[in-house]
C-alpha positions as CSV (number, residue, x, y, z in Angstrom):
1,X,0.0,0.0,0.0
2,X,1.3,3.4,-0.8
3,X,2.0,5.5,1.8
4,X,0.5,8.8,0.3
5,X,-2.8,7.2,-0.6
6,X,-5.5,7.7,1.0
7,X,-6.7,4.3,2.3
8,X,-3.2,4.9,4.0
9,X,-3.8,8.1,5.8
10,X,-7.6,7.0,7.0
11,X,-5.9,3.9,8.3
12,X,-3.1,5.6,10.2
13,X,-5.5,8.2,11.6
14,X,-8.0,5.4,12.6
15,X,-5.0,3.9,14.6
16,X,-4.0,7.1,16.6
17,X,-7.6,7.8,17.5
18,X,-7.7,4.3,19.0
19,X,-4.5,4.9,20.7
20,X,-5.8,7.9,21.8
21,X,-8.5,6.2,23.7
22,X,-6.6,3.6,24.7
23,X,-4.9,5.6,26.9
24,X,-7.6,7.7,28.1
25,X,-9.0,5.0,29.3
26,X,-5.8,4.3,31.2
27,X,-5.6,7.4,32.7
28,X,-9.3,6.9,33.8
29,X,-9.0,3.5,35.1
30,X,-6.1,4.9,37.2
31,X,-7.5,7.6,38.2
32,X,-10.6,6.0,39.5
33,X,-14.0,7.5,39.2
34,X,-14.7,11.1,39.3
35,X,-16.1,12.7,43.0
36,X,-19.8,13.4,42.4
37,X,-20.8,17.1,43.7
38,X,-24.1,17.6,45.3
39,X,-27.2,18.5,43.8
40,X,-28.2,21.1,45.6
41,X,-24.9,22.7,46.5
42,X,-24.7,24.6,49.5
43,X,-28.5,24.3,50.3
44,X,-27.6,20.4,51.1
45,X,-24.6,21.4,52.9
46,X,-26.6,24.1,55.1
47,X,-29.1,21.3,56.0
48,X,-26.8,19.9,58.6
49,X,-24.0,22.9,59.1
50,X,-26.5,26.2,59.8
51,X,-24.0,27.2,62.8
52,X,-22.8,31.0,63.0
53,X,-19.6,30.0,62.3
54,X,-20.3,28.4,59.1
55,X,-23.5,30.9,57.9
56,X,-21.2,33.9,58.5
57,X,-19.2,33.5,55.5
58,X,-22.5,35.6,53.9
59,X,-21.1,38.5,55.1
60,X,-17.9,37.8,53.8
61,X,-16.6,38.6,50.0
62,X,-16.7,34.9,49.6
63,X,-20.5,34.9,49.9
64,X,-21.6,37.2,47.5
65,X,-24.2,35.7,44.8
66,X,-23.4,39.2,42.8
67,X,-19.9,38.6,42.6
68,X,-18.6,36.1,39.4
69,X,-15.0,35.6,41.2
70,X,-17.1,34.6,44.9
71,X,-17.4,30.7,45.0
72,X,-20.9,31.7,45.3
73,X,-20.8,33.8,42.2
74,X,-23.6,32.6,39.4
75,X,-22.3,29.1,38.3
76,X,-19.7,28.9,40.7
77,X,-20.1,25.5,43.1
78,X,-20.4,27.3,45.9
79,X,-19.4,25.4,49.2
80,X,-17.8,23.0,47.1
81,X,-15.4,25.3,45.6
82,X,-13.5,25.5,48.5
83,X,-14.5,21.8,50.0
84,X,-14.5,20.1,47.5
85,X,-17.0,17.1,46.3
86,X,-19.4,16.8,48.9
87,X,-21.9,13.9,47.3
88,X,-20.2,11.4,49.1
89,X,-20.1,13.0,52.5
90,X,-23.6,14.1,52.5
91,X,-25.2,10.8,52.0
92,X,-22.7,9.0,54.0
93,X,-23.7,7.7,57.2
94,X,-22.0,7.9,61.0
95,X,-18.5,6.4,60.6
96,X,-18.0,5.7,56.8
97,X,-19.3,9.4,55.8
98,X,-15.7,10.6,54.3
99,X,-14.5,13.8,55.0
100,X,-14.9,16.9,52.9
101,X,-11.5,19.1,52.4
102,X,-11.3,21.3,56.0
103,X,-9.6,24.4,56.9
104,X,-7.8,25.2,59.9
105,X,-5.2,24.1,62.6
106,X,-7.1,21.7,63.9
107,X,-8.0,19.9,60.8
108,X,-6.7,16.8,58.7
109,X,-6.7,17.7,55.8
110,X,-2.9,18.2,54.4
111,X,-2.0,21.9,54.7
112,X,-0.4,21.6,51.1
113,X,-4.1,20.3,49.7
114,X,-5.6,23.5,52.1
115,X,-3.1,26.0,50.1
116,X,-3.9,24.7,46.8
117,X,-7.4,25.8,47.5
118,X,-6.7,28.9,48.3
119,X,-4.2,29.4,45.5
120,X,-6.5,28.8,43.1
121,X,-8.3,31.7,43.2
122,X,-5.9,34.1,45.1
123,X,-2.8,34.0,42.4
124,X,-1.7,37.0,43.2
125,X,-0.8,35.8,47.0
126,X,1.0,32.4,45.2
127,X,3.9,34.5,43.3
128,X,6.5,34.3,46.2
129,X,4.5,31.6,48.2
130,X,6.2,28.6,47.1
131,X,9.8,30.2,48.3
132,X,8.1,31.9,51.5
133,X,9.4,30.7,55.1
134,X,5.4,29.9,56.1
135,X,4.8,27.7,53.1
136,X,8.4,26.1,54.5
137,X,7.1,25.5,57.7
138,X,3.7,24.1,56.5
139,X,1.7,26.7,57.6
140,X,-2.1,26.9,55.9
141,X,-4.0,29.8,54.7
142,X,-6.5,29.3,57.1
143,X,-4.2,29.1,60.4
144,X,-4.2,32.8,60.0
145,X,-7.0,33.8,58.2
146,X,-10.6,33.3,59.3
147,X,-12.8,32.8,56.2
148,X,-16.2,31.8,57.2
149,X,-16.5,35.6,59.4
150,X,-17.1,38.7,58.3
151,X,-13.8,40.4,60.6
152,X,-10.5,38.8,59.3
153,X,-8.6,39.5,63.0
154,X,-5.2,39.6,60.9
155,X,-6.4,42.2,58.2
156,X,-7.5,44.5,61.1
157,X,-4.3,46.3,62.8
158,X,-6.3,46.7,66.1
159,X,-6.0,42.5,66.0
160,X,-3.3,41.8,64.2
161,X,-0.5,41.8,66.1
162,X,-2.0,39.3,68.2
163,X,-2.7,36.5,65.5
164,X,1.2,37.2,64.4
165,X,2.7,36.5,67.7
166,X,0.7,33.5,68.4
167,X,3.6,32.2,66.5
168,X,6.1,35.0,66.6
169,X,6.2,34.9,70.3
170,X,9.4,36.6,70.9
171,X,8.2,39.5,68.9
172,X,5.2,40.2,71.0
173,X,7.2,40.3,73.8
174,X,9.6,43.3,72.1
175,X,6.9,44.9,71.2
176,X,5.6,45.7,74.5
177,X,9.4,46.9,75.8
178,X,9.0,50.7,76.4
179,X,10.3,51.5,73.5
180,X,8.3,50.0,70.4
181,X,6.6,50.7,67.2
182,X,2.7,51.6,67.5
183,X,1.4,47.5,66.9
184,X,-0.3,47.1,70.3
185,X,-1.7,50.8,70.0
186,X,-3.3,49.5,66.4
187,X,-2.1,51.9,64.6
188,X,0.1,49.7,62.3
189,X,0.2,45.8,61.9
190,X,3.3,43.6,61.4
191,X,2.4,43.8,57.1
192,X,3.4,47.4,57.7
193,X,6.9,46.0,57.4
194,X,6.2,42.7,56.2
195,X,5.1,40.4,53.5
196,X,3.7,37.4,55.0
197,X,2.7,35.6,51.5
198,X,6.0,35.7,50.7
199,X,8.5,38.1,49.1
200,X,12.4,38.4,47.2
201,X,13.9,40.4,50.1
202,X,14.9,38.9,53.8
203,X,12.7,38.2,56.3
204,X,10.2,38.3,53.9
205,X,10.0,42.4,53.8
206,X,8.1,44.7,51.7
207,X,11.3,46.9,50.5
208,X,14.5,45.4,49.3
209,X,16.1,45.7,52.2
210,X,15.9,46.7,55.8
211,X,17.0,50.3,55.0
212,X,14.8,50.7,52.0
213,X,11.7,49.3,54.4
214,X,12.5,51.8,57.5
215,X,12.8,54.6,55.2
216,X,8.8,54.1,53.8
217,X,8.0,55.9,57.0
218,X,11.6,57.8,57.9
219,X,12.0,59.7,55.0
220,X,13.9,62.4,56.3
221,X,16.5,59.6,56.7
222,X,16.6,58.1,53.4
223,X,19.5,60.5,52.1
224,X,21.7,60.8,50.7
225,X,23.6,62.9,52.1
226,X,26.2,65.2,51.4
227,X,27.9,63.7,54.5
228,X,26.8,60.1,55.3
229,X,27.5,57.5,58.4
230,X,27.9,54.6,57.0
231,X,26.1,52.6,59.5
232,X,22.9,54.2,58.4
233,X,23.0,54.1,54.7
234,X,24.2,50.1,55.2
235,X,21.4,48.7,57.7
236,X,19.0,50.6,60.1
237,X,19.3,47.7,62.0
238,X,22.7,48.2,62.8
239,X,21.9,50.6,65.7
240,X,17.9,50.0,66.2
241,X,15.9,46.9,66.9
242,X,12.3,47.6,65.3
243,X,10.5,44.7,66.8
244,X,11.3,47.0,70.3
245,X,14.1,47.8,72.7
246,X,14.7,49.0,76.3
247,X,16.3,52.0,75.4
248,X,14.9,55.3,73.9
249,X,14.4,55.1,69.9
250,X,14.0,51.5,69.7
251,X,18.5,51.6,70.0
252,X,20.1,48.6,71.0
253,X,21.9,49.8,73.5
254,X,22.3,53.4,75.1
255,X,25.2,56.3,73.9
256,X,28.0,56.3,74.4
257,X,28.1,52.5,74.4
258,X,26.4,52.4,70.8
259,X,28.6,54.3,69.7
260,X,32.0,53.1,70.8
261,X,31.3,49.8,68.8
262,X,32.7,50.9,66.3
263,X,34.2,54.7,67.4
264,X,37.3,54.6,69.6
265,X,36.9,56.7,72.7
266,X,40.7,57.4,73.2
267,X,41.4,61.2,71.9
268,X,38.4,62.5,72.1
269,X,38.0,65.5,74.1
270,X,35.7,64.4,76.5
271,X,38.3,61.4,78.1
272,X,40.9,62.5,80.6
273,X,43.9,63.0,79.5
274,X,47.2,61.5,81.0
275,X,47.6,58.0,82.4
276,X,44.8,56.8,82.9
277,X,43.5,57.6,79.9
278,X,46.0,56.1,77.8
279,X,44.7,53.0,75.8
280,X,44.2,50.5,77.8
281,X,44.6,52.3,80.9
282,X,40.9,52.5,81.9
283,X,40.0,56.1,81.2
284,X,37.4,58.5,83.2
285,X,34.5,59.5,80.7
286,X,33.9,63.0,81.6
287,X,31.7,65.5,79.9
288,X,29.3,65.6,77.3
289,X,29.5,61.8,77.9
290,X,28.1,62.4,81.3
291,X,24.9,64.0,79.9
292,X,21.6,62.8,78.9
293,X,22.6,63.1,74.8
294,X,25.6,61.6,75.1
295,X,27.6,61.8,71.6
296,X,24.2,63.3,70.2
297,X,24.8,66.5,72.2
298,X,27.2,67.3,69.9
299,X,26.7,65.0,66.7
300,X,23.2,65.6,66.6
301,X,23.2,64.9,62.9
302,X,23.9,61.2,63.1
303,X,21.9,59.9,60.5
304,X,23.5,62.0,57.7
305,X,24.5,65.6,57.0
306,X,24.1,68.3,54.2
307,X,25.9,70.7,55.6
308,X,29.0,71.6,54.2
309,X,30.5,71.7,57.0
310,X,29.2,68.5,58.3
311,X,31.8,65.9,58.3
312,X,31.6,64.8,61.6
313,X,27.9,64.9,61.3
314,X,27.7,68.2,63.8
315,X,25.3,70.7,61.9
């Protein structure tokens, strides 16, 4: 038979369209059959769960009929979106009634299977997820948010702070050290700093880095300057702790001491001169050192300086 006739080409398209099928079939048969979805939808669900905590999520975005991107949007599967196929579990009986996909900390359902949920709808949230230090430590969607209520606590500032350090306990304890930024007062949230989906710079911030992040708020410190101090234009957190600190300013630790990390004391007009203050000789701090500025009485410009005459960040 030649191979251009066509007797030829019907034969050889008959045999891919069998092959085809042939491993459709396969993938079927391995698969297993398809989940059935309830008739009714959420009307057979509601039969059984009509508790607050599952009714509220009509008040939520989720639960608007008028909405096409709500799971409850016109020919959207409603509670099934989010669950799953429900057929099975809603005319199953006592101990053989399989589960439905569930949300939360206390459920067993995989939090990688609760994510994939979520991510189907909310892309924009799955961009850095998959690199993000929650996804790392298996933490679901639902362990912070609260998606059947009409108040999110962690998209309120006011509440926040507290779903953030049920986790990030050592945070909630900095930030009620004296000095601290407003989180318990409500009037900023931990997502004022930070990305918790997920994000390209450390600690998953919003900025770049921890200078660019500070600097959103402290403009008047983002430079640059004419005069710079190099501290400041490398890492904020060089000298301050922003989660919260015992001394003023959120700095780690009080002038002079901050500032003799890295500047000697020896020479400077405000150490005795003579023996004793000699390096290594254990000299007296006297002066402006003595005061309740410190350094700052003088170098008040410590963050950067435009004056021309500002090199040792004095005016």
């Amino acid at each position: 038979m030649r191979t251009g006739s066509p007797l030829y080409t019907h034969r050889l398209l008959g045999t891919l369209l069998l092959a085809c099928g042939l491993m459709a079939a396969g993938a079927a048969h391995a698969a297993g059959p398809a989940a059935a979805y309830t008739e009714k939808g959420a009307d057979t669900c509601l039969d059984c769960h009509e508790e607050a905590a599952v009714t509220g999520i009509f008040r939520t975005a989720h639960g608007r009929p008028t909405d096409a991107r709500s799971p409850f949007g016109h020919g959207q599967l409603q509670c099934e979106s989010c669950h799953g196929p429900g057929d099975a579990h809603a005319n199953g009986k006592g101990k053989t009634r399989p589960s439905v996909i569930r949300f939360g900390k206390k459920s067993d359902t995989p939090k990688a299977t609760q994510n994939e949920q979520c991510l189907t709808c909310h892309t924009k949230d799955a961009a850095h997820w998959g690199a993000n230090a929650h996804a790392g430590s298996q933490v679901a969607c639902a362990d912070c948010h609260t998606l059947h209520q009409p108040k999110d606590a962690v998209r309120d500032f006011k509440t926040q702070t507290m779903v953030c350090t049920s986790c990030h306990q050592a945070r909630g304890a900095d930030a009620l050290k004296p000095s601290h930024h407003p989180l318990v007062e409500g009037k900023m949230g931990c997502t004022s700093c930070h990305a918790p989906h997920g994000s390209n710079a450390p600690s998953a911030l919003k900025g770049s880095t921890v200078t660019e992040t500070c600097t959103t708020c402290h403009a008047e410190n983002r430079g640059p300057f004419l005069w710079e101090h190099e501290p400041v234009a490398e890492d904020c957190s060089n000298c301050h702790d922003a989660h919260g600190a015992t001394q003023p300013s959120l700095l780690k630790t009080r002038p002079p001491f901050l500032c003799q990390q890295c500047h000697e004391v020896q020479g400077h007009p405000s150490v005795a001169y003579g023996p004793d203050g000699l390096p290594g000789g254990g000299g007296v701090q006297r002066g402006v050192f003595l005061q309740a500025g410190s350094c700052l009485n003088c170098h008040s410009k410590v963050h950067g300086s435009n004056h021309p005459s500002g090199s040792k960040l004095m005016r």
